[in-house]
MDAnalysis code that builds the backbone (N, CA, C; Angstrom):
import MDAnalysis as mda
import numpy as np

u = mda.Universe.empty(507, n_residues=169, atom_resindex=np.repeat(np.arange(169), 3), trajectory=True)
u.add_TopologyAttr("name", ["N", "CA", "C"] * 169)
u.add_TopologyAttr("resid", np.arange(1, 170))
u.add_TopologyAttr("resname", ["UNK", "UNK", "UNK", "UNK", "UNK", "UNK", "UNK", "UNK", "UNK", "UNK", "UNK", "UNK", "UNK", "UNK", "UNK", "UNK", "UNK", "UNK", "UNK", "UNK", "UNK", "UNK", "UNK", "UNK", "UNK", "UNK", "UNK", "UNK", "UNK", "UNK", "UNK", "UNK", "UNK", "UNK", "UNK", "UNK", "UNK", "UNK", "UNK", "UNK", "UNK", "UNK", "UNK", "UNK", "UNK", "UNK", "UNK", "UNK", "UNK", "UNK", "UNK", "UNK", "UNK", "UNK", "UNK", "UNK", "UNK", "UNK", "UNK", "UNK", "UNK", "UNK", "UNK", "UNK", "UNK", "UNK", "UNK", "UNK", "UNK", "UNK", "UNK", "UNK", "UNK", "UNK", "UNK", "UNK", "UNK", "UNK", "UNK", "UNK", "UNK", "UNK", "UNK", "UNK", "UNK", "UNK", "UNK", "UNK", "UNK", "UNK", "UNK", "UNK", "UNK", "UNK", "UNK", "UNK", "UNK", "UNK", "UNK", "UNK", "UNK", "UNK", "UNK", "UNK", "UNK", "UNK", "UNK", "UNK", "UNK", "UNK", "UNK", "UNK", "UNK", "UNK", "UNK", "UNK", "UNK", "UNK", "UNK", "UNK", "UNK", "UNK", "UNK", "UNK", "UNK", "UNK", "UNK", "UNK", "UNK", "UNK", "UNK", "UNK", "UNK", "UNK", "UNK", "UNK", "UNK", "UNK", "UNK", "UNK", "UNK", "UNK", "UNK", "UNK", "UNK", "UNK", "UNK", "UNK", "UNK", "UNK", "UNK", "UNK", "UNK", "UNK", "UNK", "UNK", "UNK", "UNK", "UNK", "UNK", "UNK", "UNK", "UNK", "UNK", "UNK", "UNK", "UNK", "UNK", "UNK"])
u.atoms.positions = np.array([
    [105.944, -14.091, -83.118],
    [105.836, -15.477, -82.738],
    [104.895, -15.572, -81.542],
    [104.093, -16.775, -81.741],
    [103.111, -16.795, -80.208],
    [103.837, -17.465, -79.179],
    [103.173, -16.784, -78.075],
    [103.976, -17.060, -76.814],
    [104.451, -18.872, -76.719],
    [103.501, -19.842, -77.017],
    [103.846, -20.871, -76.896],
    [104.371, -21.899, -77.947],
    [104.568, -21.068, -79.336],
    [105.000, -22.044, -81.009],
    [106.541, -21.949, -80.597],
    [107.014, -23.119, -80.903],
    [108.715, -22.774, -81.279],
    [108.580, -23.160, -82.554],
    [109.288, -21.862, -83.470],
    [109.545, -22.111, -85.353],
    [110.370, -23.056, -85.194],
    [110.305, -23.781, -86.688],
    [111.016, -24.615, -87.412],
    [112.768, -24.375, -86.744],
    [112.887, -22.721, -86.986],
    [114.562, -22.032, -87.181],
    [114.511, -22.093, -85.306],
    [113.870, -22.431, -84.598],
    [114.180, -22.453, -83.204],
    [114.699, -23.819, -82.704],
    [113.571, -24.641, -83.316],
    [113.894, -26.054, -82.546],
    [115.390, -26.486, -83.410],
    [115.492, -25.969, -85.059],
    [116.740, -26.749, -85.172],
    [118.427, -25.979, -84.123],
    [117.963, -25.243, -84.070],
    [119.264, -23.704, -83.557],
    [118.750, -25.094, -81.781],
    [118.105, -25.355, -81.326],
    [118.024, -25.874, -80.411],
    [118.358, -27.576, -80.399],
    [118.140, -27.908, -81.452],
    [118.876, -29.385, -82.000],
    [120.183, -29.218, -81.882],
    [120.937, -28.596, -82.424],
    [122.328, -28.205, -82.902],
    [122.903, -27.814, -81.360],
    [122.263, -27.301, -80.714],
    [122.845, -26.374, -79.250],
    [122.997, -27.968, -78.581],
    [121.822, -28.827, -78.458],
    [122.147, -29.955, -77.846],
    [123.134, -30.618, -78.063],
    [123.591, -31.089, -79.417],
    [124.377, -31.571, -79.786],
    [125.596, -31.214, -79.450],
    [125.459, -30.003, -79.597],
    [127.436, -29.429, -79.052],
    [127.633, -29.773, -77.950],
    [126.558, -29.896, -76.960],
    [127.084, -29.732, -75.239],
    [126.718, -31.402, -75.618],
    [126.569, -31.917, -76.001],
    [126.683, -33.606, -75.777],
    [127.725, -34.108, -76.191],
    [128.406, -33.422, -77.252],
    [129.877, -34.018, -77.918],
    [130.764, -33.676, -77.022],
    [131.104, -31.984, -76.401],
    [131.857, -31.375, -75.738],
    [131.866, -32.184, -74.346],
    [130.847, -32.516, -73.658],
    [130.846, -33.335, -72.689],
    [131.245, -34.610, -73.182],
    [131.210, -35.506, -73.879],
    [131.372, -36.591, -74.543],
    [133.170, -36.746, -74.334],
    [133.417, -35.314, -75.153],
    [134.629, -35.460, -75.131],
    [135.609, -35.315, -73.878],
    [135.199, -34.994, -72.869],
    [135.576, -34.027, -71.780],
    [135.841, -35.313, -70.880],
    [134.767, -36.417, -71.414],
    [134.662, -37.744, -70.562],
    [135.717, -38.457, -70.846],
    [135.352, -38.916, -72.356],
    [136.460, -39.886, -72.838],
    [138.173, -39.332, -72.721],
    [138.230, -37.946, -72.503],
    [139.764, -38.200, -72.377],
    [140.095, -38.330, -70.823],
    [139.424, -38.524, -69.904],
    [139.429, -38.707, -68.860],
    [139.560, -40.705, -68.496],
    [139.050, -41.342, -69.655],
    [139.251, -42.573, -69.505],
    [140.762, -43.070, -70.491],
    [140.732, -41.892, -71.687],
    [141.872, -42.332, -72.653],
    [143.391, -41.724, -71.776],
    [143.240, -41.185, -70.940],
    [144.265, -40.599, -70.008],
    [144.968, -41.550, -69.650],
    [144.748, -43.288, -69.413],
    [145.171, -44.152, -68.776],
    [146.109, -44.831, -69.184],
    [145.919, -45.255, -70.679],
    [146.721, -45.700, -71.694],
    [147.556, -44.515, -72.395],
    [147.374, -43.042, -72.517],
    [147.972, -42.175, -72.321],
    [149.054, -42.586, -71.371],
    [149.166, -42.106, -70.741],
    [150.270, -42.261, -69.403],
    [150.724, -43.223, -69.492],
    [150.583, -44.250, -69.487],
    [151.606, -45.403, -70.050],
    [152.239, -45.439, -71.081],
    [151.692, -44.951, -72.594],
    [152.396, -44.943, -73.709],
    [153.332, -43.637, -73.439],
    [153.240, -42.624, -73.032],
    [154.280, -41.282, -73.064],
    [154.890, -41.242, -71.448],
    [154.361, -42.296, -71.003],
    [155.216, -42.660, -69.148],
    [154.573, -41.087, -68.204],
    [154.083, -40.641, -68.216],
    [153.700, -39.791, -67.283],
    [153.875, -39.357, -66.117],
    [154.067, -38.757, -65.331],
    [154.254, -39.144, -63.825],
    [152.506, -38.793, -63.438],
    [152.154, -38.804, -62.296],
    [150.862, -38.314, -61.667],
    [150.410, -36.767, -61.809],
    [151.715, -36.155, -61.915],
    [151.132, -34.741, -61.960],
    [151.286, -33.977, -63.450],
    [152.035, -34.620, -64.306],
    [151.596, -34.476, -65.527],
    [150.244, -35.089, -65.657],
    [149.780, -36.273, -65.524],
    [148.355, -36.509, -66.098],
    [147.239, -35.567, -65.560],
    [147.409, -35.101, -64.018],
    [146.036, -34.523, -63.713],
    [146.395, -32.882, -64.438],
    [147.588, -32.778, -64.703],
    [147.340, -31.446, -65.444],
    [146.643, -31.789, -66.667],
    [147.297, -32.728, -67.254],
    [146.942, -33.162, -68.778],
    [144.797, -32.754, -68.400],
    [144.693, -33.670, -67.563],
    [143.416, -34.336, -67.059],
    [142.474, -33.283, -66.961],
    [142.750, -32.261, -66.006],
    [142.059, -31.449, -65.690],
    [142.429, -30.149, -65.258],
    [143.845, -29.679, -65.202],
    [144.409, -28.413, -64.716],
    [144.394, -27.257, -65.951],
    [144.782, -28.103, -67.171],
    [144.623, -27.238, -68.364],
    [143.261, -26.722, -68.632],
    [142.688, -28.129, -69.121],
    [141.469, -27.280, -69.886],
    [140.364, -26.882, -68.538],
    [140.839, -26.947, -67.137],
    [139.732, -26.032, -66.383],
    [139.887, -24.511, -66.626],
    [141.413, -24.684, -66.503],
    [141.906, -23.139, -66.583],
    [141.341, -22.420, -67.515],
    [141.185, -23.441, -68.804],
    [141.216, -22.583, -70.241],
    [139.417, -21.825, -69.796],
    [138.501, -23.390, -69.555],
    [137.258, -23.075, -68.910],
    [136.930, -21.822, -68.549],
    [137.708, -21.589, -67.096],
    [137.415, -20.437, -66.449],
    [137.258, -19.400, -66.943],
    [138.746, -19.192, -67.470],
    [139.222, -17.787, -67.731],
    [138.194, -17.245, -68.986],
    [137.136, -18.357, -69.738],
    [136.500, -17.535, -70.595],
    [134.812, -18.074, -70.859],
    [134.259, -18.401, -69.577],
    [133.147, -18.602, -69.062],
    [132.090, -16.324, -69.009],
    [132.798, -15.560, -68.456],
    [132.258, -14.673, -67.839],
    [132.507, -13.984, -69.377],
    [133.452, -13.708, -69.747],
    [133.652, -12.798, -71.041],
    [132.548, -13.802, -72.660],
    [132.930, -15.005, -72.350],
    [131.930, -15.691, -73.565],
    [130.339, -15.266, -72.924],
    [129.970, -14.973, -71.978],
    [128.685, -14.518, -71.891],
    [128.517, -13.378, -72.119],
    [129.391, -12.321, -72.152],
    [129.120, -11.018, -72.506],
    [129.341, -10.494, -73.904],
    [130.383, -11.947, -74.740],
    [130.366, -11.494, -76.108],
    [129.092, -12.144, -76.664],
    [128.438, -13.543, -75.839],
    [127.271, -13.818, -76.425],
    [125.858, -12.548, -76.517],
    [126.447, -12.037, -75.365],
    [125.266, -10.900, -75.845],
    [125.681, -9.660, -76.702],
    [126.475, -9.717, -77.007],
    [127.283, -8.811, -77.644],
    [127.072, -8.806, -79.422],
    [127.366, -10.710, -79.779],
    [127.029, -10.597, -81.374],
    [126.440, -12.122, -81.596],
    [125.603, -12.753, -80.408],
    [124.529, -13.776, -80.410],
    [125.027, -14.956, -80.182],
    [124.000, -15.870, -79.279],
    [124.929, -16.849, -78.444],
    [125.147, -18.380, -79.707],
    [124.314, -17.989, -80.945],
    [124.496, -19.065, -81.836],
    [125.816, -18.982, -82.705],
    [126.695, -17.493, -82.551],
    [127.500, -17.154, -83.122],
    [128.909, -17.917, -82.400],
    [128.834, -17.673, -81.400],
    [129.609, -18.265, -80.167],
    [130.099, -19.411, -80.014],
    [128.508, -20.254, -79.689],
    [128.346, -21.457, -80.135],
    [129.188, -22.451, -80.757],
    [128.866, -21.874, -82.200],
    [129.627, -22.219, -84.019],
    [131.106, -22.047, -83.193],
    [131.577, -20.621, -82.827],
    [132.698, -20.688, -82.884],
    [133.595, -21.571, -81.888],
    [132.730, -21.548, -80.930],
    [133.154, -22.789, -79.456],
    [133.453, -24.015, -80.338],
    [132.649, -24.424, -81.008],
    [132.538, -25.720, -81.311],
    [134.227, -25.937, -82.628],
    [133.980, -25.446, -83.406],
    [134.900, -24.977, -84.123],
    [135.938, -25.263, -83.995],
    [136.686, -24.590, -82.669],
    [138.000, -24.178, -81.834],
    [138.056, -25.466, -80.946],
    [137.415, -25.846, -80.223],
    [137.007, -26.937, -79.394],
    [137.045, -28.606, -79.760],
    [137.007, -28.183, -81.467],
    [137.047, -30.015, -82.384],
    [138.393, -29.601, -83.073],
    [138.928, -28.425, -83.410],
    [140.316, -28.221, -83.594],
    [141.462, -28.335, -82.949],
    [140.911, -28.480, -81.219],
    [142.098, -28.785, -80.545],
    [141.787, -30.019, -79.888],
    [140.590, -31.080, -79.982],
    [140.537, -32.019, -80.367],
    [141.452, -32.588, -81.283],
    [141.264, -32.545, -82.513],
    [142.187, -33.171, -83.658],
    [143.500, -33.070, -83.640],
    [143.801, -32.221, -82.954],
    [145.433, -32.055, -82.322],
    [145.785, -32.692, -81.146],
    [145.171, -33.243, -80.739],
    [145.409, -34.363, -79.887],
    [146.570, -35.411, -80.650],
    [146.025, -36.133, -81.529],
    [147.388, -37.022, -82.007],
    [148.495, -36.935, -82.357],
    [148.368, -35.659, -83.230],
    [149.211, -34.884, -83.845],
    [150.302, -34.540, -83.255],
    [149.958, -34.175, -81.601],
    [151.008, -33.590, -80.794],
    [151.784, -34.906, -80.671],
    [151.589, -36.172, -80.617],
    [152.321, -37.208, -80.989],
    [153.699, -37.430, -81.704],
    [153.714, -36.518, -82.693],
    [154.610, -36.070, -84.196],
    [156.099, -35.153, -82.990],
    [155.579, -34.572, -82.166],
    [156.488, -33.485, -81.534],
    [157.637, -34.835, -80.954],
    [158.877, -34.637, -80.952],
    [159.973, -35.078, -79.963],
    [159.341, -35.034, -78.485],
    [158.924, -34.377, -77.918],
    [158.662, -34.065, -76.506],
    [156.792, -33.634, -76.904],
    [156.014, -34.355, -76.915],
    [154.554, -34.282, -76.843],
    [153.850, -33.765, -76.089],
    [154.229, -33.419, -75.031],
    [153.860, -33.230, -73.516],
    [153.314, -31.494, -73.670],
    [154.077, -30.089, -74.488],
    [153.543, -29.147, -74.522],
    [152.400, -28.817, -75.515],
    [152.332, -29.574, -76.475],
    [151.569, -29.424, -77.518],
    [150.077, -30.147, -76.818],
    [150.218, -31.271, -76.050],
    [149.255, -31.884, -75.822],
    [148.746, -31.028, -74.742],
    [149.315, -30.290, -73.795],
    [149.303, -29.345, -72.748],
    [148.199, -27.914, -72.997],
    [148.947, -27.630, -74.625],
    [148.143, -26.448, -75.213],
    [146.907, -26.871, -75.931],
    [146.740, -28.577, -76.397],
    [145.391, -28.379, -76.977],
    [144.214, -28.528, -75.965],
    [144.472, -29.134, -74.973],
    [143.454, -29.475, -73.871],
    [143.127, -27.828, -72.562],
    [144.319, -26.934, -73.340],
    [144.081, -25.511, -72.733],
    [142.833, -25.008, -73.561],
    [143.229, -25.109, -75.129],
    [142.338, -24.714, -75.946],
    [141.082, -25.415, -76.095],
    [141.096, -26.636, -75.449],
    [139.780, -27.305, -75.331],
    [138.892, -26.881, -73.900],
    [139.216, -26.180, -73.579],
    [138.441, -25.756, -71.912],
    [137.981, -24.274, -72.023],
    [139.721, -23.421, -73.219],
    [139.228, -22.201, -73.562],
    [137.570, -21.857, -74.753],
    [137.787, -22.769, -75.192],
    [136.467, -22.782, -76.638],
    [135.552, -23.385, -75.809],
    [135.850, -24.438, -74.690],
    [134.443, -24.587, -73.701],
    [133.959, -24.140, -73.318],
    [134.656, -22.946, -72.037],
    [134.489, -22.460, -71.587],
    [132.987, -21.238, -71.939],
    [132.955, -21.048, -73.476],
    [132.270, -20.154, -73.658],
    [131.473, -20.755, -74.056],
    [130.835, -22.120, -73.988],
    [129.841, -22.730, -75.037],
    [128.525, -22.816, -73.802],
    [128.474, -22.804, -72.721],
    [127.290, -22.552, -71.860],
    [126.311, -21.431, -71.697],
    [127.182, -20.413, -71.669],
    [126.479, -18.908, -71.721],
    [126.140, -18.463, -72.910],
    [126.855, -19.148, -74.123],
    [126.630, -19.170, -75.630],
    [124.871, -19.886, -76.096],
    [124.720, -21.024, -74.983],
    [123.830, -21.933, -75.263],
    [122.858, -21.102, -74.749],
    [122.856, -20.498, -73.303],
    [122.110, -19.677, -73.216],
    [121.623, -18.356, -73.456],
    [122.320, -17.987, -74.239],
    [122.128, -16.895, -75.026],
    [121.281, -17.205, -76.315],
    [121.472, -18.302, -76.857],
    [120.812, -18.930, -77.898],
    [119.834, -19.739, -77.542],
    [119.402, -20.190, -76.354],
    [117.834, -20.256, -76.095],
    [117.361, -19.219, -76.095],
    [117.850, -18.313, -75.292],
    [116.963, -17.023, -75.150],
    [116.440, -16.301, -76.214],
    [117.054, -16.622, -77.293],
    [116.877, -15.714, -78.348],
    [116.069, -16.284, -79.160],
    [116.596, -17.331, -79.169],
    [115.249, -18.336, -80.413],
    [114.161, -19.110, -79.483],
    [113.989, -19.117, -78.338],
    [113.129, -19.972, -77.662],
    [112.274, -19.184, -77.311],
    [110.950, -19.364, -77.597],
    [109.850, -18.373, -76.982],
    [109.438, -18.103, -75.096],
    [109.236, -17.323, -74.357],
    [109.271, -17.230, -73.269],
    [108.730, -18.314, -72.786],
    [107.499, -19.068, -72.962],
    [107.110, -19.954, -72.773],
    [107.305, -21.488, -72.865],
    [108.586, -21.647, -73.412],
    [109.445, -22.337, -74.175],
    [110.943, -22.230, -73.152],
    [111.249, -21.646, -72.751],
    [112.530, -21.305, -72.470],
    [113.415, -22.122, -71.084],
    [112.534, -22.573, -70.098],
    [113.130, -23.468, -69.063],
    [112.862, -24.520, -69.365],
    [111.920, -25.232, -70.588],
    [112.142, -26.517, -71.334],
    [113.384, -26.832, -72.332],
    [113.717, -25.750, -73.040],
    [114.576, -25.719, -73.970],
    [116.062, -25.790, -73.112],
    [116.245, -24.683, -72.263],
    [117.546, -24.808, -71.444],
    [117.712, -26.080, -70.433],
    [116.855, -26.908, -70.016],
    [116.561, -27.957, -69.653],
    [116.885, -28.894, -70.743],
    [116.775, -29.091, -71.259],
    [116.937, -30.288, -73.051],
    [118.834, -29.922, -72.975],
    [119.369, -28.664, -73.512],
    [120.710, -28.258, -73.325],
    [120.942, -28.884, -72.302],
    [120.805, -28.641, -70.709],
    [121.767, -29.403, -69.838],
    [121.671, -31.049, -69.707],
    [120.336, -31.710, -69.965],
    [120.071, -33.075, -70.333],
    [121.390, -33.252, -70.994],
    [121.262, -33.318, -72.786],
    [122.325, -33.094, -73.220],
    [123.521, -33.374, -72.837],
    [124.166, -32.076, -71.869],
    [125.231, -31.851, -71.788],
    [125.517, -32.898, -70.610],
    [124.685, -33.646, -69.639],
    [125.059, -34.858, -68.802],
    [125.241, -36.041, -69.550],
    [124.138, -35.894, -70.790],
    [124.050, -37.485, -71.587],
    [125.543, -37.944, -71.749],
    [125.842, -36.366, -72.355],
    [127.373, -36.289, -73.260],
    [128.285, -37.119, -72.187],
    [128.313, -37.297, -70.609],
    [129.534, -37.856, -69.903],
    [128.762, -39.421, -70.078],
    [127.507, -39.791, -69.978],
    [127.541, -40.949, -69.428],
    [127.933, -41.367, -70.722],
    [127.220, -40.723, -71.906],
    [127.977, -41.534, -73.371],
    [130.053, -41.421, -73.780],
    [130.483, -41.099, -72.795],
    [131.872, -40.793, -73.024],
    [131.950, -41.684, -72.371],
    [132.117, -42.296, -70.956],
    [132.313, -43.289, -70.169],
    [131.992, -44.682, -70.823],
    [130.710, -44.808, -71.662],
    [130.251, -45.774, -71.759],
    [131.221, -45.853, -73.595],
    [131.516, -45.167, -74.045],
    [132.235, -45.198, -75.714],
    [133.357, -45.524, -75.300],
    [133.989, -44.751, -73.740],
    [135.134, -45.034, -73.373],
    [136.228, -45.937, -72.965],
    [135.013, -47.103, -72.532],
    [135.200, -48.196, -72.410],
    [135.877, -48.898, -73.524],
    [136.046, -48.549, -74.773],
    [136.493, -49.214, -75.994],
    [137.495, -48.963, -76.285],
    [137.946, -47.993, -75.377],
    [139.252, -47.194, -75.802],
    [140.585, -48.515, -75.571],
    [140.047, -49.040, -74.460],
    [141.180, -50.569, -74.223],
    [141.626, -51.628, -75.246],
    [140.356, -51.148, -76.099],
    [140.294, -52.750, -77.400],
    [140.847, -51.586, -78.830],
    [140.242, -51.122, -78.750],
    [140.893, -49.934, -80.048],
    [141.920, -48.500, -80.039],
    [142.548, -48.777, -79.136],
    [143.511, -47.532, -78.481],
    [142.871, -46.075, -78.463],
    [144.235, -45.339, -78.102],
    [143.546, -43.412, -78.130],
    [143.922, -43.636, -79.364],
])
């Protein structure tokens, strides 16, 4: 490949990378606004919501930020990626579901763990997957486009989020 072409199989692997960190942020936003009407419908106290909010899925975050970069180099950050995303819209969709439980509060506890854990690895994943498909010359534009992206993703959660009042969680 010449130093300055990105193939066809680069820019889409770089379409797709955007997209994840715009939904994942997207999503990361809106339950931060759907938290409100949350807590009122299941009564909450304050320190259930900021766990709900942000204690879980940072944790999940953390704990697999340093190891998702070393399995991205390990078996490729588009592999990762797929699987972040995957795990990440699966404990999404269990969001309502945990609804179904008598006591909602642990189920909803564990999907927003599992939503920070499958996050957690989708940055170093992204960059592993510029690096690989983005030509050197190419490469602080492309990882630049990814974090664009991944900011768009909050202001478009805030701004979708807003609807959450007229059409519930």
């Amino acid at each position: 490949m010449e130093q300055g072409k990105t193939s066809p199989a680069a820019k889409l692997v770089l379409l797709c990378t955007c997209a994840s960190m715009c939904l994942q942020t997207l999503h990361r936003t809106i339950f931060s606004v759907a938290i409100v009407p949350m807590s009122s419908q299941l009564m909450l106290s304050a320190r259930q919501e900021a766990a709900l909010l942000s204690s879980c899925s940072l944790a999940g975050f953390a704990l697999t930020n340093v190891p998702g970069g070393a399995l991205a180099d390990r078996v490729g950050g588009t592999r990762v990626l797929l699987g972040s995303v995957a795990l990440w819209s699966l404990s999404v969709a269990a969001l309502p579901l945990a609804l179904r439980f008598s006591d909602p509060l642990p189920a909803l506890y564990l999907a927003r763990f599992l939503f920070g854990f499958a996050s957690g690895v989708s940055l170093p994943a992204a960059n592993a997957a510029a690096a690989k498909w983005l030509p050197p010359g190419r490469l602080s534009s492309g990882i630049s486009l990814i974090f664009m992206f991944f900011s768009a993703g909050s202001a478009l959660g805030f701004l979708l989020g807003s609807w959450i009042s007229v059409l519930g969680w």
